[in-house]
C-alpha positions as CSV (number, residue, x, y, z in Angstrom):
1,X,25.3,-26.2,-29.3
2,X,21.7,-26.3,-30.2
3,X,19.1,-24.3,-28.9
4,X,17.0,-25.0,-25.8
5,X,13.0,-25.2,-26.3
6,X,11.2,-22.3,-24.4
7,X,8.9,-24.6,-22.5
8,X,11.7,-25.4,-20.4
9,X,11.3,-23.9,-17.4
10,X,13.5,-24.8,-14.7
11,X,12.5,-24.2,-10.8
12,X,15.2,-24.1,-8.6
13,X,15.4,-23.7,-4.6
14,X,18.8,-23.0,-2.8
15,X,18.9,-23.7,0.7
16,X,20.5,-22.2,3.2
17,X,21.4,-17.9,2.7
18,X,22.2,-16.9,-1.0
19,X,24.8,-14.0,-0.8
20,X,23.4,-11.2,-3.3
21,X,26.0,-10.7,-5.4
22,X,26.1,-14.4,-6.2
23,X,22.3,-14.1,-6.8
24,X,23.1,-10.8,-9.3
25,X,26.2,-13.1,-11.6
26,X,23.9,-16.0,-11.6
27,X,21.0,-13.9,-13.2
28,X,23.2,-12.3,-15.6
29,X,24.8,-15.4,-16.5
30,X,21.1,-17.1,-16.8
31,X,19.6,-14.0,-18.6
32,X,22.5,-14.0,-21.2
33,X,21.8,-17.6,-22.1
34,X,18.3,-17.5,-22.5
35,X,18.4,-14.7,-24.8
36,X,21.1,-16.7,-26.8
37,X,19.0,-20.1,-26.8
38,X,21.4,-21.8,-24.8
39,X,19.1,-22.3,-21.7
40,X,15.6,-22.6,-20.4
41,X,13.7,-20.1,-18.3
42,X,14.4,-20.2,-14.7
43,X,12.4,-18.8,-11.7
44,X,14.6,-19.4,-8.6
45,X,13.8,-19.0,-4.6
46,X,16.1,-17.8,-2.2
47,X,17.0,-16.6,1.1
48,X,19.6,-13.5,1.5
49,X,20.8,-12.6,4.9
50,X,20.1,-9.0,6.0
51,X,20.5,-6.6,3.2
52,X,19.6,-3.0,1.9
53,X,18.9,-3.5,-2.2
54,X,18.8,0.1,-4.5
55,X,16.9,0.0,-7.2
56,X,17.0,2.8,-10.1
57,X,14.9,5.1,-8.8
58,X,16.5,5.2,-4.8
59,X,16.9,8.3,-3.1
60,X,19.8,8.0,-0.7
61,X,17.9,10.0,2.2
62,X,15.4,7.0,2.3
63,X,18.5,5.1,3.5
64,X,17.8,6.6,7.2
65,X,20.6,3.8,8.6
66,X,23.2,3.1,5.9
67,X,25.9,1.3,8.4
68,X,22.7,-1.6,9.3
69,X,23.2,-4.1,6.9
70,X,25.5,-4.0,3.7
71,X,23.8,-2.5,0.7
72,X,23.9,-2.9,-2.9
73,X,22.9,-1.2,-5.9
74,X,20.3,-3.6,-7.8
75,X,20.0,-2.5,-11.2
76,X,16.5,-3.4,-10.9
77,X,13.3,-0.8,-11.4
78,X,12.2,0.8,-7.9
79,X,13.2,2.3,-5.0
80,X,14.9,0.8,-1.5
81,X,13.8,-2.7,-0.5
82,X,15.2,-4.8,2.5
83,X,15.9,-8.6,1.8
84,X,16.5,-11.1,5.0
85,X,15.6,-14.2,6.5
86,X,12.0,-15.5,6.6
87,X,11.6,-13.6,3.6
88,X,11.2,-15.7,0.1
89,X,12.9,-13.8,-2.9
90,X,11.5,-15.4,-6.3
91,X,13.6,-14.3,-9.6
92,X,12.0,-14.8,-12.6
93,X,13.9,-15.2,-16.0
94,X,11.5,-16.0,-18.9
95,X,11.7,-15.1,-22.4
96,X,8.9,-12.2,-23.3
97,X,9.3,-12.4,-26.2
98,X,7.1,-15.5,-26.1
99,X,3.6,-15.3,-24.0
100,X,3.3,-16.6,-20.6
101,X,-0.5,-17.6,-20.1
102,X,-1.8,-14.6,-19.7
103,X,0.6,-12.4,-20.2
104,X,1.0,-11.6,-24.0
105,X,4.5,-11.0,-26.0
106,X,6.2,-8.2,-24.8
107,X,3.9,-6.3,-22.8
108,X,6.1,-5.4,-19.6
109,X,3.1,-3.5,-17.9
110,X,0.9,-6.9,-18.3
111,X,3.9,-9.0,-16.8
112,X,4.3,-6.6,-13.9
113,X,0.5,-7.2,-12.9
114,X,1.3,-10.7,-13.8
115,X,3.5,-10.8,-11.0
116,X,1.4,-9.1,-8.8
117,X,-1.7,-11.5,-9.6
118,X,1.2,-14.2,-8.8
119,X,1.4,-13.1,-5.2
120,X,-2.3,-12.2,-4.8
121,X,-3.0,-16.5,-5.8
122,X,-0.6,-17.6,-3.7
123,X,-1.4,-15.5,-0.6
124,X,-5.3,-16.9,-0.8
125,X,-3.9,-20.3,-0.3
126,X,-2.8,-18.6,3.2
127,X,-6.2,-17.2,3.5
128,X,-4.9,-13.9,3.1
129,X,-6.5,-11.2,0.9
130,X,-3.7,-9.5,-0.9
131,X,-4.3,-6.2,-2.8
132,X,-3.3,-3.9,-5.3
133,X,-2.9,-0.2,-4.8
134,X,-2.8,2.4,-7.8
135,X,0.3,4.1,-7.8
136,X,2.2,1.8,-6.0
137,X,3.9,-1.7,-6.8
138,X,3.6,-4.6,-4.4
139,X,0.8,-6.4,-3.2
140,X,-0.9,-4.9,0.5
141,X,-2.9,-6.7,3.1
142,X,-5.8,-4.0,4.8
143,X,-7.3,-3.5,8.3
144,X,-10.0,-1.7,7.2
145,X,-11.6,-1.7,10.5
146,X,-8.4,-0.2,11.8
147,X,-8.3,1.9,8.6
148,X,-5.1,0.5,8.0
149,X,-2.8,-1.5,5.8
150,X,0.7,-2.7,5.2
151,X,2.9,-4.3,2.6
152,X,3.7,-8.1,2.4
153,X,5.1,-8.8,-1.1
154,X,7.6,-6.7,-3.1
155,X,7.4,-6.6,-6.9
156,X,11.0,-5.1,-8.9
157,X,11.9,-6.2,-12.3
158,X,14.2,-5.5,-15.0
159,X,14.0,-6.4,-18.0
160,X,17.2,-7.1,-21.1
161,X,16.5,-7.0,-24.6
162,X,13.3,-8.6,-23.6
163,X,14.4,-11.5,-21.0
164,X,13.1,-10.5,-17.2
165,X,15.4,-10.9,-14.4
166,X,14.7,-10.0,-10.5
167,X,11.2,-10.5,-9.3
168,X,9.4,-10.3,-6.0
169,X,9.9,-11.2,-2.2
170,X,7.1,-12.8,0.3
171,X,7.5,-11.8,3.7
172,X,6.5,-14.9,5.7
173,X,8.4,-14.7,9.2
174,X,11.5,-11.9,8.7
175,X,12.1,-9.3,11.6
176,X,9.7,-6.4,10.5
177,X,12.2,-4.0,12.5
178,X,14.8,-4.6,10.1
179,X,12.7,-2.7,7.7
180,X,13.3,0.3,9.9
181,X,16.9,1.2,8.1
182,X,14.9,2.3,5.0
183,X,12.0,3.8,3.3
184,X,10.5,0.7,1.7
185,X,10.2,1.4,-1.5
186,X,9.2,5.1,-0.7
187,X,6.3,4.7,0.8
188,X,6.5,6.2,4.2
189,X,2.6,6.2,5.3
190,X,2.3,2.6,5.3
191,X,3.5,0.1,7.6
192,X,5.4,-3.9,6.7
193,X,3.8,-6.7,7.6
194,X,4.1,-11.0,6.9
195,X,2.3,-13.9,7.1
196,X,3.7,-14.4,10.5
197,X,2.3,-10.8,11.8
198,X,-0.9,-12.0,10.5
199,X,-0.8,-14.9,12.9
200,X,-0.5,-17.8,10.3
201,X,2.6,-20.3,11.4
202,X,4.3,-21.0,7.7
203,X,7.4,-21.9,6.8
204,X,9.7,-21.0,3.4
205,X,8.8,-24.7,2.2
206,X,5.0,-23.7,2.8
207,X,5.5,-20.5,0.5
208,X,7.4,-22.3,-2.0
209,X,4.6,-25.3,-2.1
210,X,2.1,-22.3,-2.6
211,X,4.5,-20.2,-5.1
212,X,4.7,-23.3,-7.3
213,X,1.0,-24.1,-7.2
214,X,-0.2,-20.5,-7.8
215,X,1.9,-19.9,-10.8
216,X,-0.2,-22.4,-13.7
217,X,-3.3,-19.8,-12.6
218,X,-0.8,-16.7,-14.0
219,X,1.8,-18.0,-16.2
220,X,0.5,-21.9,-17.6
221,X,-2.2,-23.6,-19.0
222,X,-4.6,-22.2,-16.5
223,X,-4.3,-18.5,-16.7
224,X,-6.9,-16.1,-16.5
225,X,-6.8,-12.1,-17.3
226,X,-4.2,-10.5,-15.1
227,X,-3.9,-7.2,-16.5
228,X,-6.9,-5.8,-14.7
229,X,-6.9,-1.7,-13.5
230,X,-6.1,-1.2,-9.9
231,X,-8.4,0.3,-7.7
């Protein structure tokens, strides 16, 4: 079988609720061929029903209610993060090995921002201001006349002999309370929020729309510097 080229990236959308383990064999099937040429990249939207994810670096006493929802250990990088309904999950499988716009050959920390800058681009076409925060991975949304802020999008990634599998999730409508079972990704001071908390009506189809048109500015043609220090 001959190689596939690199530039085919494949974007896929499955309707309905993906279970997780069926989202965790179809990455490792999908990362396995793309390290041995036999298919393109792939960056793939879902919905999960209510779950509890682990990441490597999970502390079981952040799971404060462990009979909620059924849990599974990820395998990715971080710490607990909830996946549901009204919440868009994004893997992304490319090839580092190659560069991405602006994210050069195997530069993991680069691709991490890229992600990040990913989320920030496609929450402005929302009219939402999403954020960085040093020491922390995810993209936050601030009342600073409240003196607050809360996390919307969730960044974990793992990477195989240099081919990137998980990704991040957009919370646009999911029950906020089910976030409640856990300490999102260890961060107790700060609260959850979506786009639907914000008070903007949007759908999964609206995210995906925005997604798709945000990622040329990151990962294509059109890519500016992502690997800027965060405040």
């Amino acid at each position: 079988m001959g190689s596939i080229s690199p530039a085919a990236l494949e974007w896929r959308i499955s309707d309905g609720l993906t279970p997780y383990p069926d989202a965790l064999a179809t990455m490792r099937e999908r990362v396995a061929a793309i390290r041995a040429g036999t298919a393109g990249e792939l960056v793939w939207s879902v919905e999960h029903p209510p779950i509890y994810t682990a990441g490597t670096s999970a502390k079981p006493a952040e799971l404060t209610d462990p009979a909620r929802f059924p849990t599974f250990d990820a395998g990715r990088g971080g710490q607990w993060t909830y996946h549901g309904p009204g919440q868009r999950t994004v893997y992304v499988m490319l090839d580092l090995t190659r560069p991405h716009g602006a994210v050069p050959v195997n530069d993991i920390h680069c691709y991490v921002n890229g992600l990040e800058e990913w989320l920030i681009r496609t929450l402005e076409r929302f009219n939402v201001k999403g954020e960085r925060r040093k020491g922390r991975v995810g993209i936050w949304v601030a009342d600073r006349a409240a003196g607050t802020e809360a996390k919307i999008g969730a960044i974990g990634v793992r990477v195989s002999r240099w081919v990137s599998w998980h990704g991040v999730a957009l919370n646009i409508d999911p029950d906020l309370g089910h976030f409640s079972g856990i300490v999102p990704c260890g961060v107790r001071d700060h609260g959850v929020t979506s786009l639907s908390a914000l008070g903007i009506v949007a759908t999964t189809h609206d995210a995906d729309i925005a997604l798709r048109g945000a990622w040329n500015e990151v990962f294509g043609d059109a890519a500016a510097t992502v690997c800027a220090v965060a405040p």
